[in-house]
MARMI-648628 format. One record per residue (C-alpha): residue number from 1; z negated, x negated, y negated. Coordinates in steps of 0.001 Angstrom, whole numbers, plus 500000, padded with zeros to 6 digits. Last residue first. Layout:
N
k; c3; c1; c2
NUM; Z; X; Y
...
***
This chain:
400
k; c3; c1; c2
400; 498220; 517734; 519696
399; 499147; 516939; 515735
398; 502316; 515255; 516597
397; 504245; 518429; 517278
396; 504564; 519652; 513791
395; 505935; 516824; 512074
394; 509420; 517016; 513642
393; 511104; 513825; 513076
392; 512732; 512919; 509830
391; 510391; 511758; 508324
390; 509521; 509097; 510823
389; 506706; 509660; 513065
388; 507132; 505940; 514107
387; 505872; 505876; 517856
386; 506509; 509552; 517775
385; 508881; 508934; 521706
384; 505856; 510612; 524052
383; 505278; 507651; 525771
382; 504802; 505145; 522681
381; 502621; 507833; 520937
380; 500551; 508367; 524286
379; 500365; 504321; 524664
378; 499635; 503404; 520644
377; 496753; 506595; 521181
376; 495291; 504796; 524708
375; 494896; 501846; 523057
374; 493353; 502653; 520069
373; 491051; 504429; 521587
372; 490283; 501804; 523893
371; 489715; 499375; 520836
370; 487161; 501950; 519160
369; 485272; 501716; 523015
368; 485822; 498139; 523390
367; 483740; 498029; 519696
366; 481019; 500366; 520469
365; 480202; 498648; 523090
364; 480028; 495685; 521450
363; 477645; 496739; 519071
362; 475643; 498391; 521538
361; 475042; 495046; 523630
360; 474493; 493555; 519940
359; 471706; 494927; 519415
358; 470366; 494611; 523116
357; 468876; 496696; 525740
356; 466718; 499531; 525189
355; 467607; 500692; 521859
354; 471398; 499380; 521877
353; 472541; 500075; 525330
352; 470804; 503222; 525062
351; 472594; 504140; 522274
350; 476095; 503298; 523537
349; 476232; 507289; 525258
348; 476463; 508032; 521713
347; 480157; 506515; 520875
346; 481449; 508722; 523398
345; 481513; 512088; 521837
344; 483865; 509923; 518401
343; 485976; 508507; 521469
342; 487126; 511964; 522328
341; 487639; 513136; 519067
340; 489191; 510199; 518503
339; 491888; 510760; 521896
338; 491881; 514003; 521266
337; 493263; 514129; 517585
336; 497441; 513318; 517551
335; 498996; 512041; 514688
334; 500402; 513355; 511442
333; 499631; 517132; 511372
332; 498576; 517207; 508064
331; 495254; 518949; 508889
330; 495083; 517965; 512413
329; 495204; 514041; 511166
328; 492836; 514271; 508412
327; 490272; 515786; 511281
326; 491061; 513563; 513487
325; 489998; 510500; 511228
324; 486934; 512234; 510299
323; 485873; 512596; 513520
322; 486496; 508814; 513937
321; 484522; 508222; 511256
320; 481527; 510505; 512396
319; 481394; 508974; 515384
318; 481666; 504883; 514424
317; 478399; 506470; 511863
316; 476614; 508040; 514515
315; 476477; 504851; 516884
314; 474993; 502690; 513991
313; 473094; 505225; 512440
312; 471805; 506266; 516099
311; 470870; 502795; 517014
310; 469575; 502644; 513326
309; 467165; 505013; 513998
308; 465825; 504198; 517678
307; 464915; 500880; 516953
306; 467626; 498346; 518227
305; 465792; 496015; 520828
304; 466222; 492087; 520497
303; 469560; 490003; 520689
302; 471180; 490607; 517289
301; 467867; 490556; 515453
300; 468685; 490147; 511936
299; 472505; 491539; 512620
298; 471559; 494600; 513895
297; 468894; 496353; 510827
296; 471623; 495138; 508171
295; 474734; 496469; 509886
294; 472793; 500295; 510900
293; 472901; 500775; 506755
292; 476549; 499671; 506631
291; 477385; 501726; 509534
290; 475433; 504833; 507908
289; 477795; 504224; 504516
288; 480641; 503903; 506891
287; 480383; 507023; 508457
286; 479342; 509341; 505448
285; 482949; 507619; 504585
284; 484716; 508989; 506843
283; 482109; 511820; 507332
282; 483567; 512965; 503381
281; 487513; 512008; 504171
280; 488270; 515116; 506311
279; 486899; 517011; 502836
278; 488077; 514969; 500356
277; 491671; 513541; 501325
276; 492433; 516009; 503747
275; 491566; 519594; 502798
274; 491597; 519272; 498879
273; 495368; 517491; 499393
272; 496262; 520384; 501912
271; 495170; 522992; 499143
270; 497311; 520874; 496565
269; 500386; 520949; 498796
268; 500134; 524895; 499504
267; 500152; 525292; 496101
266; 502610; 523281; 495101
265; 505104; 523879; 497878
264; 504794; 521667; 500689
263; 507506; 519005; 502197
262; 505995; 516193; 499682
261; 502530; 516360; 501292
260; 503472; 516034; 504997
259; 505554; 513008; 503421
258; 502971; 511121; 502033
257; 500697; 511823; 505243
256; 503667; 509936; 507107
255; 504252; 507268; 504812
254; 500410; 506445; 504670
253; 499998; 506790; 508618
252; 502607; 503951; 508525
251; 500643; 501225; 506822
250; 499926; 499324; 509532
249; 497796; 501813; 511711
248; 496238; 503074; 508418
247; 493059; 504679; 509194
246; 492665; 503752; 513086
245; 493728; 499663; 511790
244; 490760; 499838; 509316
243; 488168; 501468; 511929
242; 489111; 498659; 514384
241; 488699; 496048; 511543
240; 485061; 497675; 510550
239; 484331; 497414; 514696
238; 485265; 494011; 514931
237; 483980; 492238; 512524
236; 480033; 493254; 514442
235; 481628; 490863; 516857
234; 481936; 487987; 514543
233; 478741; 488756; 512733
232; 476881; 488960; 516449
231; 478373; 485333; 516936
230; 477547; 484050; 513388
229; 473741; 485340; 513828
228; 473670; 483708; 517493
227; 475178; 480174; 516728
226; 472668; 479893; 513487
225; 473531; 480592; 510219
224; 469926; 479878; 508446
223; 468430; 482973; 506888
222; 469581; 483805; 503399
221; 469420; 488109; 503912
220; 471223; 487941; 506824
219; 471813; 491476; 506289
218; 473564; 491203; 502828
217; 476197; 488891; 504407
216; 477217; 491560; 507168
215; 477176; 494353; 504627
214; 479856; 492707; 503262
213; 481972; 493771; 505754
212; 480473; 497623; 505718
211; 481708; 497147; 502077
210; 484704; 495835; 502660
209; 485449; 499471; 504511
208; 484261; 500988; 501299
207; 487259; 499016; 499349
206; 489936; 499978; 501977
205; 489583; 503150; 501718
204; 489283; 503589; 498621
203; 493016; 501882; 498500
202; 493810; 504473; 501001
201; 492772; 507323; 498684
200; 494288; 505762; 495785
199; 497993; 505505; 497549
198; 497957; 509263; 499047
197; 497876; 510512; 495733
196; 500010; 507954; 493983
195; 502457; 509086; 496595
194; 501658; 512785; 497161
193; 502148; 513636; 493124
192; 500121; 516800; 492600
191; 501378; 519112; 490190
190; 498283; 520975; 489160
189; 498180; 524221; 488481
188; 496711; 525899; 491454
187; 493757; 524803; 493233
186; 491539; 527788; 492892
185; 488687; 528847; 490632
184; 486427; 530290; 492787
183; 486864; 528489; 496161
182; 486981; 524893; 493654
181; 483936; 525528; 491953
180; 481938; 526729; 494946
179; 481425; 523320; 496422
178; 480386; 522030; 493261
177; 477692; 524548; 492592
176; 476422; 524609; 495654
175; 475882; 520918; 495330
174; 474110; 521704; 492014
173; 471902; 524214; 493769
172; 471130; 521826; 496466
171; 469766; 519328; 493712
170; 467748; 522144; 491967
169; 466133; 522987; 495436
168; 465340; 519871; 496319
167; 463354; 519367; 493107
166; 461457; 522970; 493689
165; 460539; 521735; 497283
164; 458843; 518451; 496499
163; 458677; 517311; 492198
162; 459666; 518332; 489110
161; 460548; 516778; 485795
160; 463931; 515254; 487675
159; 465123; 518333; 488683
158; 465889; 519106; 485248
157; 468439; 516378; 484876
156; 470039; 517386; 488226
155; 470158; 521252; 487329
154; 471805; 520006; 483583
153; 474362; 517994; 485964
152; 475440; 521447; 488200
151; 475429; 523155; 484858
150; 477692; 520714; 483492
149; 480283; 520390; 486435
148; 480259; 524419; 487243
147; 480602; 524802; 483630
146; 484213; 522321; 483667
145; 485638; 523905; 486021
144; 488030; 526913; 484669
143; 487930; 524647; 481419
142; 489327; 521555; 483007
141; 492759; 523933; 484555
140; 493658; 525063; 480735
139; 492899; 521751; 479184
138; 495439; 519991; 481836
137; 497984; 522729; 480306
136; 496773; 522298; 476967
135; 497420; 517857; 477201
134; 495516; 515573; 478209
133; 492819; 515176; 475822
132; 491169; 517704; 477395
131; 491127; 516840; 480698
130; 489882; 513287; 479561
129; 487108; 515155; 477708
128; 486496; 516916; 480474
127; 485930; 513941; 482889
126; 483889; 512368; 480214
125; 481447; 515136; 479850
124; 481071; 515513; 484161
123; 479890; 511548; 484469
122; 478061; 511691; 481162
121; 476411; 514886; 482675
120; 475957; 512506; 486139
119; 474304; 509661; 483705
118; 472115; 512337; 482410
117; 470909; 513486; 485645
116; 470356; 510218; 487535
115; 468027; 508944; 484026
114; 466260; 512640; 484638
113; 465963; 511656; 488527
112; 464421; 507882; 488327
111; 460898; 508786; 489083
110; 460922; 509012; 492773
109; 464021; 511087; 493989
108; 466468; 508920; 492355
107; 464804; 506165; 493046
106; 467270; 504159; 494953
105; 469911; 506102; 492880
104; 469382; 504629; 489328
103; 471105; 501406; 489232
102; 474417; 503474; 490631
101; 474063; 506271; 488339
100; 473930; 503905; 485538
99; 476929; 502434; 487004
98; 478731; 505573; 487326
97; 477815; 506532; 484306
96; 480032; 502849; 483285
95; 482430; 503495; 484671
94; 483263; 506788; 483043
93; 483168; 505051; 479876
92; 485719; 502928; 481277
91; 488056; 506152; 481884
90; 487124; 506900; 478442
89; 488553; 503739; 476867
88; 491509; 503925; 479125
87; 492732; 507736; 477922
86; 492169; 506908; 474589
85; 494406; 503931; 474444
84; 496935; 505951; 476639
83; 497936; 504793; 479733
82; 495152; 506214; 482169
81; 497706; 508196; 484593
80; 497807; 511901; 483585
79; 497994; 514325; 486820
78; 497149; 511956; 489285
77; 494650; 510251; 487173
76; 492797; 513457; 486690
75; 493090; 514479; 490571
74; 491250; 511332; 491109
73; 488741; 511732; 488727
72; 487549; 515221; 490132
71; 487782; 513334; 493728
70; 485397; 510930; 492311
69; 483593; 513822; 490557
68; 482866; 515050; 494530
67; 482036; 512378; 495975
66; 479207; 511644; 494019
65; 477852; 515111; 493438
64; 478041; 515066; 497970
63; 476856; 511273; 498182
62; 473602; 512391; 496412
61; 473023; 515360; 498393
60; 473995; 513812; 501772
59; 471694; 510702; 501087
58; 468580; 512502; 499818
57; 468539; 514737; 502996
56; 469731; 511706; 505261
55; 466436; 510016; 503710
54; 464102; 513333; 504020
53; 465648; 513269; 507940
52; 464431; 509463; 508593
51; 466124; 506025; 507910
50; 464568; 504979; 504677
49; 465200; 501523; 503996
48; 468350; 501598; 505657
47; 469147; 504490; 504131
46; 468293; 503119; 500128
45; 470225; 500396; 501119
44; 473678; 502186; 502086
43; 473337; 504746; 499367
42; 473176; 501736; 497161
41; 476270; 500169; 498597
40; 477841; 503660; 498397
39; 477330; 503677; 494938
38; 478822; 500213; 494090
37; 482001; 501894; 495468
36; 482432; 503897; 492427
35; 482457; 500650; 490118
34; 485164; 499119; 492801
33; 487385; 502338; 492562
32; 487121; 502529; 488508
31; 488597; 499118; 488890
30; 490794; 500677; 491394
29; 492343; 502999; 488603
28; 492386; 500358; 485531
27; 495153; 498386; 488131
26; 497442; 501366; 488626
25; 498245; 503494; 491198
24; 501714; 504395; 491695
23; 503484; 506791; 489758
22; 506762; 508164; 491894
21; 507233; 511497; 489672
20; 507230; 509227; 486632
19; 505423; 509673; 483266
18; 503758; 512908; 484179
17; 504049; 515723; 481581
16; 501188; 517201; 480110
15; 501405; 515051; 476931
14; 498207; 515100; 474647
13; 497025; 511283; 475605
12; 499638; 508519; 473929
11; 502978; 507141; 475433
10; 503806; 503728; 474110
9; 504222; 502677; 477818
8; 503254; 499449; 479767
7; 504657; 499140; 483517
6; 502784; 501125; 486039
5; 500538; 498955; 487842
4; 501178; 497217; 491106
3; 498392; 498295; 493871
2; 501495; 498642; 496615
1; 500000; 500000; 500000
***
C-alpha cells in the first residue's frame, strides 16, 4: 500500500468536491495514525496492569469513544483530504486531544476522568469544525452527528466528578450514544472513495501490529538479552507476522476489498465501509491490544507458568483477530471464513499449554496453529482456482 502524498494544491477548505477520485493517503494522515496509535499502547499497559473484568470494562469503553472518532476522522479525510492551511492546522489540533487523551487514560477512571473528558470534547469540537469548514454539504452530514459527539464528551467530563456505578454509567451512556448516532442518522451523503478508504485502514493496520512488536522491547523492561529472552522474542515474532500476512496476504486482500467497494452504489458502499472497516475491524484490534498486554507478562518469564489472565489475553487476543479477520471477509465477500473461524475456536485449547506448562509452549502453539491456517486457506484458494480473486472473477463465491 502506497503512503505517497497527494501532490501540493492551492485549494482552500469550503469546497465539497474531492480533489481526485483516486486520493491516496497522505503523509499528515498517518501522522494522525501514529498519535492515535499511542492510545492503544496505553490501553495495552493499563491491561496488563490490570487484567481482571473491571479492567476489560474500562478497556472496552475507552477503546469504543476511541475508535469510534478515529473512524469519524477517517471518513473526514476521505471526504476532504487535509490540504488546506486550515484544514492541516486543525487536523494537528486533533493530535494533539488525542495525546492528552493518551497521557490521561491510565487513570482515567481514578482521578484523571474530567482531563479524559475535555480532551474527548476537543476531540468531537475539532472534528466539527473540520466538517464545517468543508464545505455546506460536509456541514449538512456533521450537524446530523455532531450532538451525539458533544453530549457523549459532556457525559465523559461529568463522569469524572463521580465515582463507582454512577461513573460507569455516564461512560456507557456515551458509548450508547455513539453507537446510536450512526443507526439514527444514516450513512448517506458521503461519497466514499474505496481506495484512499481501504488504504488508511491497512496502513492502521500496520501501525498497531508494530505495536504488539514493540511490545516485545517494552517487556524486557532493560534486563540483560540473554539466549532465552531473544529466543522467546524470536518466536513471539511470529505470531504478529502471521497476523500481518492473514490481513493483507501480500497486498492482494487490499485490491480485492477495494473493488467490493467500488461495484456498490453509494449507499450500499458506505454501509459496507461502516460494516467492515470499523465494526469487523474493532476485535482486530481489541485483539492486538490484549496480545500486546499478554507480550509483556510472556516474554519476562518465557519458560515459567503463564498466570491464568494473560494465558487467556494472550490466547483470546490471536482469537478475536482472527474472528475479526472473517468477519471483514464475509462482509465483502473477499475470502473464505471457516478456516479462521476455525482457528480463532482453537486458539483456547493452547491455554493449558501456557498456564500449566510453559510461556512460551503456548506461544508457539499459537503460532503453528496461525501458520496452519494459513496453510490450509493458500491450499483451498489454490484448489478451488480464486488464488488471485481478480476483479474480474465472481466475488460472490469466495466468501464460503
Amino acid at each position: 500500500m502506497s503512503t505517497e502524498a497527494i501532490p501540493e494544491v492551492t485549494r482552500e477548505s469550503g469546497d465539497d468536491a474531492p480533489l481526485d477520485d483516486k486520493a491516496r493517503v497522505t503523509t499528515l494522515e498517518l501522522f494522525f495514525d501514529l498519535a492515535f496509535v499511542f492510545n492503544f499502547t496505553q490501553l495495552a499497559r493499563v491491561f496488563s496492569d490490570r487484567m481482571n473484568p473491571e479492567g476489560v470494562l474500562q478497556i472496552l469503553l475507552i477503546f469504543w469513544l476511541l475508535w469510534w472518532m478515529y473512524g469519524g476522522y477517517a471518513w473526514l479525510t476521505n471526504h476532504v483530504p487535509p490540504h488546506g492551511k486550515h484544514q492541516r492546522l486543525l487536523l494537528l489540533l486533533g493530535m494533539a486531544s488525542f495525546l492528552v487523551i493518551g497521557l490521561t487514560t491510565p487513570n482515567a477512571f481514578r482521578g484523571d476522568g474530567v482531563a479524559f473528558g475535555v480532551g474527548y470534547l476537543l476531540i468531537v469540537s475539532v472534528h466539527a469544525a473540520l466538517f464545517a469548514f468543508s464545505g455546506p454539504k460536509a456541514a449538512r452530514n456533521m450537524l446530523r452527528i455532531a450532538p451525539f459527539h458533544i453530549t457523549g464528551a459532556l457525559l465523559i467530563i461529568w463522569a469524572g466528578f463521580l465515582d463507582g456505578a454512577p461513573m460507569y454509567l455516564c461512560w456507557g451512556g456515551a458509548v450508547l450514544l455513539e453507537v446510536l448516532a450512526p443507526v439514527i442518522t444514516g450513512v448517506s451523503g458521503f461519497d466514499l472513495k474505496p481506495g484512499h478508504f481501504v488504504e488508511r485502514h491497512g496502513l492502521l493496520m500496520i501501525i498497531a501490529l508494530g505495536d504488539s512488536f514493540l511490545a516485545l522491547g517494552i517487556g524486557t523492561d532493560g534486563a540483560p538479552a540473554g539466549l532465552s529472552v531473544v529466543t522467546t522474542a524470536v518466536l513471539i515474532f511470529v505470531i504478529p507476522a502471521c497476523l500481518w500476512w492473514v490481513y493483507f496476504n501480500e497486498s492482494e486482500k487490499a485490491r480485492r476489498a477495494e473493488v467490493a467497494l467500488e461495484r456498490q452504489d453509494p449507499t450500499t458502499r458506505s454501509r459496507m465501509a461502516l460494516s467492515a472497516f470499523f465494526y469487523a475491524h474493532v476485535p482486530m484490534l481489541l485483539g492486538l491490544i490484549l496480545i500486546a498486554a499478554a507480550v509483556k507478562k510472556t516474554i519476562a518469564h518465557p519458560f515459567a507458568e503463564l498466570p491464568l489472565a494473560p494465558s487467556l489475553s494472550l490466547a483470546g487476543g490471536v482469537a478475536l483477530y482472527l474472528a475479526g479477520i472473517a468477519w471483514f471477509h464475509g462482509i465483502l465477500k473477499i475470502g473464505p471464513q471457516r478456516f479462521h473461524f476455525a482457528a480463532a475456536a482453537l486458539a483456547f485449547l493452547t491455554v493449558p499449554a501456557g498456564h500449566l506448562g510453559a510461556a512460551v509452549a503456548e506461544v508457539m502453539s499459537l503460532g503453528a496453529l496461525i501458520v496452519c491456517a494459513l496453510f490450509i486457506e493458500h491450499r483451498w484458494t489454490k484448489q478451488s482456482g480464486h488464488t488471485c480473486y481478480a476483479p474480474t472473477q465472481n466475488l460472490e463465491v469466495v466468501g464460503r
